[in-house]
C-alpha positions as CSV (number, residue, x, y, z in Angstrom):
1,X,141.5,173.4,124.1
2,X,144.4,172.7,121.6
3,X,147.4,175.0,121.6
4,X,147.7,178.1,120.7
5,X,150.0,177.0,117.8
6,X,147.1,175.4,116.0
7,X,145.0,178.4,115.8
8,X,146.3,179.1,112.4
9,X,146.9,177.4,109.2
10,X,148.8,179.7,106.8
11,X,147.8,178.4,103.4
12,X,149.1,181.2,101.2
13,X,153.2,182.4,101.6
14,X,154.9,184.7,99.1
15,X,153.9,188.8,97.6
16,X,150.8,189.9,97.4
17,X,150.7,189.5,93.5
18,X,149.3,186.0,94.3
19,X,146.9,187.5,97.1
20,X,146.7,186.0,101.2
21,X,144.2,184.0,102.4
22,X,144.6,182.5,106.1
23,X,142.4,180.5,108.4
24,X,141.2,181.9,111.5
25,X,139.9,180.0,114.8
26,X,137.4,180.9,116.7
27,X,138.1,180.1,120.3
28,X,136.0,179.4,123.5
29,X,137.5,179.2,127.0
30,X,136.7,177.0,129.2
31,X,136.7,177.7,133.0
32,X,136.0,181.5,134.9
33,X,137.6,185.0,135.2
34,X,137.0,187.8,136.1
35,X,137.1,191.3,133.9
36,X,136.3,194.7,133.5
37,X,134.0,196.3,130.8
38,X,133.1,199.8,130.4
39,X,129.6,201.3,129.6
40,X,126.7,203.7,130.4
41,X,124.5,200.8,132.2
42,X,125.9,197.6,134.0
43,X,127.5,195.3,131.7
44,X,127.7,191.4,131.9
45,X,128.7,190.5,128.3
46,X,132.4,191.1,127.3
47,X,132.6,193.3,124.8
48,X,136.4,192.9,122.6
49,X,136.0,195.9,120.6
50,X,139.2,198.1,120.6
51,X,137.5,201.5,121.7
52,X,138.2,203.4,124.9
53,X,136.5,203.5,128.0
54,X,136.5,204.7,131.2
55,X,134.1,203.5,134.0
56,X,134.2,199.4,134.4
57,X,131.8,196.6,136.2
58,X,132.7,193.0,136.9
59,X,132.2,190.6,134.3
60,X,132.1,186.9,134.5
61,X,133.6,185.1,131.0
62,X,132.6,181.9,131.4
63,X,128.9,182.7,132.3
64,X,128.4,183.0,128.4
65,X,128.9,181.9,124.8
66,X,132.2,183.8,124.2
67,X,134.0,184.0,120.9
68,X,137.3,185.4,119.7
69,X,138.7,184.9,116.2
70,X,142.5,184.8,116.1
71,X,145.3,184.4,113.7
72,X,149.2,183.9,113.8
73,X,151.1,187.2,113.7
74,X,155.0,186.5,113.0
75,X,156.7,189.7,114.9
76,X,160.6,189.7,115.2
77,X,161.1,186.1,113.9
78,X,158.2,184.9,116.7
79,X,155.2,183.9,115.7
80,X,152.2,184.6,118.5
81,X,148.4,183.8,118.2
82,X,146.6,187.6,117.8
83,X,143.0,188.2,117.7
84,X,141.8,189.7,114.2
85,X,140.2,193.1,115.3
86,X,138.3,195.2,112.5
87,X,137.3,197.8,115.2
88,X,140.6,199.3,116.1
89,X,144.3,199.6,113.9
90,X,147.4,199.1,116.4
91,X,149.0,196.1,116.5
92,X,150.1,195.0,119.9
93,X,151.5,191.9,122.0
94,X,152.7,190.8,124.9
95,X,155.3,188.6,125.0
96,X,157.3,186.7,127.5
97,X,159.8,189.6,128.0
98,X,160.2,193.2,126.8
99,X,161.8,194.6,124.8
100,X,160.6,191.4,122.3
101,X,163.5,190.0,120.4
102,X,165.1,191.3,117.2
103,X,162.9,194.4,118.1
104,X,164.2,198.1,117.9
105,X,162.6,199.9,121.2
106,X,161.6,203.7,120.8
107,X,161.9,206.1,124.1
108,X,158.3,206.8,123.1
109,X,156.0,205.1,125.3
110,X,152.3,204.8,124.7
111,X,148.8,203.4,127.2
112,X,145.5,202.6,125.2
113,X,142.6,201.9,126.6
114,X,140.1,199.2,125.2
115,X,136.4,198.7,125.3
116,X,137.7,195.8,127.6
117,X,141.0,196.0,129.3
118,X,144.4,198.1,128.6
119,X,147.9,197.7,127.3
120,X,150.7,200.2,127.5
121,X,154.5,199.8,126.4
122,X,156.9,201.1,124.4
123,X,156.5,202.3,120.6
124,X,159.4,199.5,118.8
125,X,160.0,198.4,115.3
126,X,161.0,195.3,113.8
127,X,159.8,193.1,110.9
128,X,156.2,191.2,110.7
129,X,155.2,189.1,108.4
130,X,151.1,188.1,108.2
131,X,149.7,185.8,105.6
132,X,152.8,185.6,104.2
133,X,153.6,189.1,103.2
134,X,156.6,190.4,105.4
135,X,157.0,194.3,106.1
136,X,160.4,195.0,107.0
137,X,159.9,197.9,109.4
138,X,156.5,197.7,111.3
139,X,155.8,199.8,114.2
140,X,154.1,198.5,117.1
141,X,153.4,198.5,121.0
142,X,156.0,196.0,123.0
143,X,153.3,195.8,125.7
144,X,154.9,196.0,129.0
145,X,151.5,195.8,130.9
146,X,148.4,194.6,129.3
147,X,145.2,193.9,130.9
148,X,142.7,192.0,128.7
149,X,140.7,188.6,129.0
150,X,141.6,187.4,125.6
151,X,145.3,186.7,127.1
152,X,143.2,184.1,129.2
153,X,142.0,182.6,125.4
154,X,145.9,182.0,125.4
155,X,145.5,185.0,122.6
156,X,149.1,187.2,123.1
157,X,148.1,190.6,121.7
158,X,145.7,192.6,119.1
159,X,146.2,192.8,115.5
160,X,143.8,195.9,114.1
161,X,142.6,196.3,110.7
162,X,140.9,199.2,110.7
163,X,142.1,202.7,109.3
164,X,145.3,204.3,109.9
165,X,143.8,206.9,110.8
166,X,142.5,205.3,114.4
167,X,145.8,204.3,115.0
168,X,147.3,205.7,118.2
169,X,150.7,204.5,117.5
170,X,150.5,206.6,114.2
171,X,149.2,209.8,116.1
172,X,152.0,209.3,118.7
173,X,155.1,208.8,115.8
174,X,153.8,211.7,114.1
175,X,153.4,214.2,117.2
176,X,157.1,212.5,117.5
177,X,157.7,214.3,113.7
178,X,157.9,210.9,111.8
179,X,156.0,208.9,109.0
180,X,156.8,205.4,109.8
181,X,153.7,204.8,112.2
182,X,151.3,203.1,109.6
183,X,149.6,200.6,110.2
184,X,149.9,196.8,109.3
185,X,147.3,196.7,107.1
186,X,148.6,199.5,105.1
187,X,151.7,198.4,104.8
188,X,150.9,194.8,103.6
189,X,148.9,196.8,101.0
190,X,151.4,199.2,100.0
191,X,153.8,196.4,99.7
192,X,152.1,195.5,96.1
193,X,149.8,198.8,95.2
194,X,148.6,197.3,91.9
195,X,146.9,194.5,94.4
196,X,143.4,195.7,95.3
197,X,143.0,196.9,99.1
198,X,140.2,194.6,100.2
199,X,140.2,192.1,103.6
200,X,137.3,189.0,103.8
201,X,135.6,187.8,106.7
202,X,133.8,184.1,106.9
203,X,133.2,183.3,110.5
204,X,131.9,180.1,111.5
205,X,129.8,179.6,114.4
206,X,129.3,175.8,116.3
207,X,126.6,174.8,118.5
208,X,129.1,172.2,120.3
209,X,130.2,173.1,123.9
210,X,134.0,173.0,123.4
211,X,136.5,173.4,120.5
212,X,137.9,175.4,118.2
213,X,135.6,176.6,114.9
214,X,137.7,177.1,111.8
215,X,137.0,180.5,109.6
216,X,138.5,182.3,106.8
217,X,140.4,185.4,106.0
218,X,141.6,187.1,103.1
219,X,143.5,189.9,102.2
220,X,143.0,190.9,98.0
221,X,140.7,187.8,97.1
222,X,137.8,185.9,98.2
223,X,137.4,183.1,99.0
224,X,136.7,180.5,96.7
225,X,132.7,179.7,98.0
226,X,131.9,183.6,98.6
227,X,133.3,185.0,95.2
228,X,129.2,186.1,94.3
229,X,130.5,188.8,96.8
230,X,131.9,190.6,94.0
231,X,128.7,191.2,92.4
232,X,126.8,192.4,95.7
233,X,126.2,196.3,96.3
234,X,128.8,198.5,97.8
235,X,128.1,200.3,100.7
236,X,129.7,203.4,101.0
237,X,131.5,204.4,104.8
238,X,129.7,206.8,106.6
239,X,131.1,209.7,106.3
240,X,132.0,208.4,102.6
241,X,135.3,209.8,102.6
242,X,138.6,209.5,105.0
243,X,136.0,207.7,107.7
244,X,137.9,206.9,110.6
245,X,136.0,204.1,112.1
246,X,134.4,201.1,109.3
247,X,130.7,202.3,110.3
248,X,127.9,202.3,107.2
249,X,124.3,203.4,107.4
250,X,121.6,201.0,107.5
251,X,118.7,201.5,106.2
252,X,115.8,199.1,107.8
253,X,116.1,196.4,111.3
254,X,113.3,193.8,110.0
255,X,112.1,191.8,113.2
256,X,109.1,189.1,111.5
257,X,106.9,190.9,109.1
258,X,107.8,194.6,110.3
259,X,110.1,197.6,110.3
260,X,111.4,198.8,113.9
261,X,112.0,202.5,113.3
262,X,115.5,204.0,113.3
263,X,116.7,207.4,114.7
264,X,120.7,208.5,114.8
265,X,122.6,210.7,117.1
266,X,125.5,210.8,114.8
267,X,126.3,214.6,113.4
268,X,124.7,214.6,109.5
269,X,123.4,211.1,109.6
270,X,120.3,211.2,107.3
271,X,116.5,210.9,109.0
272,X,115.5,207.1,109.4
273,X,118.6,205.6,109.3
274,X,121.2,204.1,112.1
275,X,125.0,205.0,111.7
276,X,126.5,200.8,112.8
277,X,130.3,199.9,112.9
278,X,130.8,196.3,112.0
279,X,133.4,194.9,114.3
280,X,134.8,191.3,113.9
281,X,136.7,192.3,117.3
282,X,133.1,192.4,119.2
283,X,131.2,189.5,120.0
284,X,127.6,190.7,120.7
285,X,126.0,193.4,118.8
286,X,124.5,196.8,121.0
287,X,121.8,198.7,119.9
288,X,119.3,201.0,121.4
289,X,117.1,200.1,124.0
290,X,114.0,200.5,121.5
291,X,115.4,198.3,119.2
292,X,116.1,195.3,121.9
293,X,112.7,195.7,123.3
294,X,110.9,195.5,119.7
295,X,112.9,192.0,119.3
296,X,112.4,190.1,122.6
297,X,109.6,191.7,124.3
298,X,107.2,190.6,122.4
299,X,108.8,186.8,122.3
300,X,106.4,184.6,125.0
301,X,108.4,183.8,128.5
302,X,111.1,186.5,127.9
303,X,112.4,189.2,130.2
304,X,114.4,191.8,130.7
305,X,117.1,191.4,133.5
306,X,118.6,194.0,134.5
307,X,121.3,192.9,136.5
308,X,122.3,191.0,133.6
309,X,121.8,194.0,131.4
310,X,120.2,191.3,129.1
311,X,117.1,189.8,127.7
312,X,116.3,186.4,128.9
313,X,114.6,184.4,126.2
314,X,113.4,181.0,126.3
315,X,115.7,178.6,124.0
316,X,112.8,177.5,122.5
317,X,111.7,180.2,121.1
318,X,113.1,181.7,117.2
319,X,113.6,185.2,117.0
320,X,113.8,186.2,113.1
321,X,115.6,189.2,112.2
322,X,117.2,190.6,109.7
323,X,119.3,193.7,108.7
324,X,118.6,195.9,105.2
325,X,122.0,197.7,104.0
326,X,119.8,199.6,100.6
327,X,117.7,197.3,98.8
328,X,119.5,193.9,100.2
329,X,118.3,192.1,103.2
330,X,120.2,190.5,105.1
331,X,119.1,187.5,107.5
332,X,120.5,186.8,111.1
333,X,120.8,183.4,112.1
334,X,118.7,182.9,115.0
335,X,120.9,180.9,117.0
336,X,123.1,183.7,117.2
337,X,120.3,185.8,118.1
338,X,119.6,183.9,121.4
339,X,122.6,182.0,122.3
340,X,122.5,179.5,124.9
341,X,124.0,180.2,128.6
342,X,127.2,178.3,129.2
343,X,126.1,178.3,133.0
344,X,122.5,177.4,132.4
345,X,121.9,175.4,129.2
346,X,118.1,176.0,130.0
347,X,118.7,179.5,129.6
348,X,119.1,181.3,126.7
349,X,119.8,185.4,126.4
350,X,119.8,188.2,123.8
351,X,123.0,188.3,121.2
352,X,121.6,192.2,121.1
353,X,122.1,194.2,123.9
354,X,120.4,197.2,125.1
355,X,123.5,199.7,126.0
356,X,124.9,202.6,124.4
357,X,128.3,202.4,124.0
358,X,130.5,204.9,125.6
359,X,133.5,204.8,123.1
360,X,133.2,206.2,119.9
361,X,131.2,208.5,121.4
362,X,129.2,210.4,118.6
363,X,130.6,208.8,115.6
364,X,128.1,205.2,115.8
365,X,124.6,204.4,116.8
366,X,125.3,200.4,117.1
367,X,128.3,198.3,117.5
368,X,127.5,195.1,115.3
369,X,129.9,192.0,116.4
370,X,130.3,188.6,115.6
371,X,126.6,187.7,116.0
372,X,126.0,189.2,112.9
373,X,128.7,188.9,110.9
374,X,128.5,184.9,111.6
375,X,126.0,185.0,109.2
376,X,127.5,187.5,106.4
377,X,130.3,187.0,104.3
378,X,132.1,190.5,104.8
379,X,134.4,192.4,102.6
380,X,135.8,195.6,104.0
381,X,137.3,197.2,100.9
382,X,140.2,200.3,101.8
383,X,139.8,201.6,98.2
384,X,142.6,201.3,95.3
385,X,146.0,203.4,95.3
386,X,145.6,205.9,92.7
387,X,149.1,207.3,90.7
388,X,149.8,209.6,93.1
389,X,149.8,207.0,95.9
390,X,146.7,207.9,97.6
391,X,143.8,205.4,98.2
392,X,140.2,205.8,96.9
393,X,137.1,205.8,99.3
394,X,136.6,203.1,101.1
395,X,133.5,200.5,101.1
396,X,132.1,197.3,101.9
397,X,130.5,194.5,100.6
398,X,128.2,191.8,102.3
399,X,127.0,188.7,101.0
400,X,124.1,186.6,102.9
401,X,124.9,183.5,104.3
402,X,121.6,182.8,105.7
403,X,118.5,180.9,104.3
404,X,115.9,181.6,106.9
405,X,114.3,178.5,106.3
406,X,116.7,176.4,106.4
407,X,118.1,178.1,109.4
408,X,114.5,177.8,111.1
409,X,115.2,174.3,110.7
410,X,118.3,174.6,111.8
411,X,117.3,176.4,115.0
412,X,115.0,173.9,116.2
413,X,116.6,170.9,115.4
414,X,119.7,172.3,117.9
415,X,116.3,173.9,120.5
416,X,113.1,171.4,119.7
417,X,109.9,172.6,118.7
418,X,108.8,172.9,115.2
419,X,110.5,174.9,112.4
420,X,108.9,178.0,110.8
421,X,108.1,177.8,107.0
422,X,108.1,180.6,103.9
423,X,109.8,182.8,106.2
424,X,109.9,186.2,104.4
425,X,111.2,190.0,105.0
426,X,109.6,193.3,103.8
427,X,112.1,195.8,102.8
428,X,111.2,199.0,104.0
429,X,111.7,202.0,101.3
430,X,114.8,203.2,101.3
431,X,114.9,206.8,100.0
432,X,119.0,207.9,98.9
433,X,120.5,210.9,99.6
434,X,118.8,212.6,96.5
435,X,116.0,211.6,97.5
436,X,115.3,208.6,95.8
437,X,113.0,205.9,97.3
438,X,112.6,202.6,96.2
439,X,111.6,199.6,97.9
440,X,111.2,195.2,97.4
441,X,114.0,195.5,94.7
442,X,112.7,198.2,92.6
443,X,114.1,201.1,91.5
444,X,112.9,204.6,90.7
445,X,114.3,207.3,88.6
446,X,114.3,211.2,89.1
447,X,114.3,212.8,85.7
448,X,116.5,216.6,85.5
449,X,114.1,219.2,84.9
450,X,115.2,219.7,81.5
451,X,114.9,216.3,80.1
452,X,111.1,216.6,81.8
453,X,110.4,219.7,80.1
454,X,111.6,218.4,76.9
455,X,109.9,215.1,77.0
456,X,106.3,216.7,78.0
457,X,106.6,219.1,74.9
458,X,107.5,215.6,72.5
459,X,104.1,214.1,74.2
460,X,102.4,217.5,73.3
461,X,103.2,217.3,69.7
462,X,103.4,213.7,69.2
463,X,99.2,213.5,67.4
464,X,100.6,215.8,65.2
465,X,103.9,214.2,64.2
466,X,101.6,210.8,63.6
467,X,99.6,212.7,61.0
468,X,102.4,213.8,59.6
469,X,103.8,210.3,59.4
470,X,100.6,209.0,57.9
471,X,100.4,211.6,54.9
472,X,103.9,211.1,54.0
473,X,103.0,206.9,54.1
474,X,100.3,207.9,51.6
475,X,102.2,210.1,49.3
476,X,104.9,206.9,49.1
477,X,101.9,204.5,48.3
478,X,100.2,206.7,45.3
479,X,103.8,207.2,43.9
480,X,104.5,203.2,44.0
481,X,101.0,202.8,42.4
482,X,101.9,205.3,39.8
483,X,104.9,203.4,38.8
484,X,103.4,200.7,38.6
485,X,100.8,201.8,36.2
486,X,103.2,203.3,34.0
487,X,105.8,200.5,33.8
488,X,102.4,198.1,32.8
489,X,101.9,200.7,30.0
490,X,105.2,200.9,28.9
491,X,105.6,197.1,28.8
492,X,102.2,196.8,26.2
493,X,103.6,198.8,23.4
494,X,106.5,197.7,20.7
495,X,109.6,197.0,21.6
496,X,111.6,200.3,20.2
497,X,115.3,199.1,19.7
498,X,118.0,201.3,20.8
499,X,119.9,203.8,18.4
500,X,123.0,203.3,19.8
501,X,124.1,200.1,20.9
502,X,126.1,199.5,24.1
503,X,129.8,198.5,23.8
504,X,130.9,194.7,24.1
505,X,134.2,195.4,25.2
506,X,135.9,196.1,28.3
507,X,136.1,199.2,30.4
508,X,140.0,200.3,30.3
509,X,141.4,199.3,33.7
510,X,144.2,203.1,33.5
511,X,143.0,204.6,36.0
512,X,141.1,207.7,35.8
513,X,139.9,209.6,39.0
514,X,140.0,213.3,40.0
515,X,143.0,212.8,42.3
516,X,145.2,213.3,39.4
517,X,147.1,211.1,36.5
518,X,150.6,209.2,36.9
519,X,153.5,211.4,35.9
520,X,155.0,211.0,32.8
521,X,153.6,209.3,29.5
522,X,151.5,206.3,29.5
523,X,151.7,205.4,33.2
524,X,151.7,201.9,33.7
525,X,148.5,199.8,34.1
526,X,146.2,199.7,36.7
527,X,146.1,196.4,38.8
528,X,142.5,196.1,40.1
529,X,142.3,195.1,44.0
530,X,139.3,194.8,46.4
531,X,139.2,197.3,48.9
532,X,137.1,196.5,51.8
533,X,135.0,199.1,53.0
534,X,133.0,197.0,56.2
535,X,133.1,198.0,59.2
536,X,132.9,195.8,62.1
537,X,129.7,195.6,64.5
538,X,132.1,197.3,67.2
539,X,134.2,199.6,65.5
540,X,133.5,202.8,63.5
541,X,136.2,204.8,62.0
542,X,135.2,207.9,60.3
543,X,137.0,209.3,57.1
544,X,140.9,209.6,57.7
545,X,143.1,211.3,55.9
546,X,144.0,208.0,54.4
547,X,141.9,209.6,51.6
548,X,143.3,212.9,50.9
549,X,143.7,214.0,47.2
550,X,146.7,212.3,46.4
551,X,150.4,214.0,45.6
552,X,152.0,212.2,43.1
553,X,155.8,212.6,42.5
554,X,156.9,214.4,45.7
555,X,156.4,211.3,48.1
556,X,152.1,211.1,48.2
557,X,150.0,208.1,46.7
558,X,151.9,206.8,44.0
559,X,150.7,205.0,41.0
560,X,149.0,201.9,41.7
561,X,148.6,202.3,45.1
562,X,145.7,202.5,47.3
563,X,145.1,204.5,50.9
564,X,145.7,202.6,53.3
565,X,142.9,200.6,55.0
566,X,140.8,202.4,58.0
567,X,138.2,199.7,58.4
């Protein structure tokens, strides 16, 4: 494994005018350890999420696939390796000594418990600088004690990028009766609030057995090969506004050709949809039991173990799913869906594990990790200061990274066998909140009662207005007959010359108009001067007082002039 000092790359320095963008690393570890993880039923898989827990069972790291993505955090003039966590919004570390250098240590001291592990410490201050933007005054935990297996990934602490809101250093400062206990993430955004408040996610994935996988991530632009992003559907937080956790609704699981049904145990959630959090800080994704049976049980040679608390699946063997956020579906690459056993290379087991999870109790139905997200470009977007200082709802944004087919090829040149072909999904009909269903890309629309009502009586009467139409057309083609005749009439008798001929010379160019003559005798003479009167295909100006009745000799239109143009 290289150092910890090459797990970051920091390509962008300077405000956030000109935007961030980092790399990130995603890091194995080699060799064993053992852990703790919380949950409802016995749990094998490591779980980084930053939520709370309680009751723990032994976990063995190196048994599986496990991924962390990291970045380099500067605190107090220091720079340490943190791991990029969307699911939580404290920023901690652990450093060699406490208090950290050129850090200001509070009396307040604060313990928070993990979905893995535990830190505690003392509530300090001192300037951080990520990306390249600095924050002079950032508060954070100088953790005294910390017990977490990504500090065996030689990973020092826990950067969070979720809402302030979560954030138990905030909660503590303000029971404490001050302001100052943002979070990072806020901070960097508040340092430039024109800037918009958005984050990117690209995470690689390897099929190697060792290394380090680079990734990318942003804070107020995309990257350069995801920027189609920008033109994918926003999906609005559930609840939409002041969430506290980033968790969405999904509307449709696709596993092959079908639709696994969906049921919610969050508070308001709508009927046939699951409330998910997507968490970069998690590395497998758990869902319902029904949901993990409908994907591997029916997969030849698989099994449920449930000392494992996994499904065992042979490697051979593709497993195509794929997630539907509104009309957009979204493909999972299935090598993350059945990744291979670090301790078995024969064996491969289920990315999605059947478990409720015990933090966040009530607020999310499934906790999607980096499984997922591998194959999404992800955009988690805080919403845009408004003038009083206060940020818009939030939303995200996914683009797919996944062809299926190609990925089917993919798959099996890593496993063997033979690759699928025209792998397709079909969307399930997604009805809105107003009821609105649509489905396969297409869109209905519900017409307001009144705008019904209206059109149905237009239908009623429409024969009639077409009669209408078609007497009027025949009253306009008998008079242009009868002009006709008559001008053929007029044209066969003599030529009668005119008893008073028309004048040769010119018009007088003194001008004459109802808005009044030039004072005085004789005035002088009128200049003539094209006045445009077009107006442009996107402009229409109506009537201006630009062509009021002129006032002549107390400081109105004077002789000669002209209004002033209003094209």
């Amino acid at each position: 494994m290289r150092p910890y000092a090459l797990a970051l790359a920091v390509i962008l320095s300077g405000s956030l005018t000109d935007a961030a963008k980092i790399s990130v690393t995603q890091r194995k570890r080699p060799g064993s350890a053992a852990s703790k993880r919380s949950g409802s039923a016995p749990f094998r898989r490591p779980v980084l999420a930053a939520t709370s827990s309680s009751d723990d069972s032994d976990v063995d790291l190196s048994s599986f696939h496990d991924l962390l993505y990291i970045a380099n955090v500067t605190i107090g003039g220091t720079e340490y390796p943190l791991q990029l966590d969307t699911g939580s919004s404290d920023l901690w570390v652990k450093g060699s000594s406490s208090p950290l250098p050129h850090s200001n240590q509070t009396s307040l001291t604060l313990s928070i418990q993990y979905g893995i592990g535990s830190t505690s410490g003392h509530i300090s201050y001192t300037t951080v600088e990520f990306a390249g933007i600095t924050v002079p005054k950032q508060a954070f935990i100088d953790a005294s004690n910390a017990s977490n297996p990504i500090l065996s990934y030689g990973v020092d602490g826990i950067v969070g990028l979720g809402f302030t809101k979560l954030s138990s250093v905030d909660a503590a400062l303000t029971g404490a009766g001050q302001s100052d206990g943002k979070s990072l993430l806020y901070n960097l955004f508040a340092d430039n609030p024109k800037e918009p408040n958005f984050i990117a996610f690209a995470l690689q994935r390897t099929t190697e057995e060792g290394g380090d996988v680079e990734g990318s991530f942003t804070i107020g632009e995309y990257d350069d090969d995801y920027k189609d992003v920008a033109n994918s559907p926003k999906i609005s937080t559930f609840p939409e506004e002041d969430p506290m956790r980033w968790t969405v609704l999904l509307d449709a699981f696709l596993v092959g050709q079908s639709s696994v049904p969906l049921t919610s145990t969050v508070a308001n959630a709508p009927s046939g949809k699951a409330v998910v959090m997507l968490d970069s800080g998690t590395s497998y994704t758990y869902a319902p039991k029904e949901v993990c049976d409908a994907m591997y049980s029916n997969v030849s040679g698989a099994s449920f173990n449930s000392a494992l608390g996994q499904w065992i699946v042979p490697c051979s063997a593709e497993v195509d799913v794929a997630l539907q956020f509104g009309n957009s579906v979204y493909p999972i690459h299935p090598l993350d869906v059945t990744p291979i056993s670090l301790s078995d290379s024969s064996m491969c087991v289920g990315s999605f594990v059947p478990q409720s999870v015990s933090v966040g109790s009530g607020q999310f139905d499934w906790l999607i990790g980096d499984n997922v997200m591998r194959s999404l470009y992800t955009v988690y977007d805080f919403g845009d200061f408004d003038s009083s200082g206060k940020m818009g709802n939030p939303y995200m944004q996914l683009l797919s990274l996944v062809d299926p087919n190609k990925a089917s090829q993919q798959f099996h040149k890593a496993r063997g066998g033979t690759a699928s072909g025209n792998i397709t999904y079909n969307a399930a009909n997604v009805t809105s909140d107003s009821g609105t269903s649509s489905a396969g890309g297409s869109t209905s629309v519900q017409l307001s009662d009144e705008l019904a009502s209206t059109l149905n009586k237009i239908q009623g009467y429409f024969p009639a207005m077409l009669a209408v139409m078609a007497l009027n057309a025949l009253v306009l083609l008998g008079l242009v007959a009868a002009g006709i005749v008559y001008l053929c009439r007029r044209r066969g008798g003599k030529v009668r010359a005119r008893r008073n001929p028309g004048r040769a010379s010119p018009m007088p160019l003194q001008r004459t108009s109802s808005y009044g003559l030039p004072g005085g005798s004789g005035g002088d003479t009128h200049v003539y001067q094209p006045v445009s009167m077009a107006l442009t295909e996107d402009t229409f100006v109506p009537p201006s007082p630009a062509f009021s009745k002129a006032r002549f000799g107390d400081g109105g239109l004077g002789a000669g002039e002209r209004p002033k143009s209003v094209a």
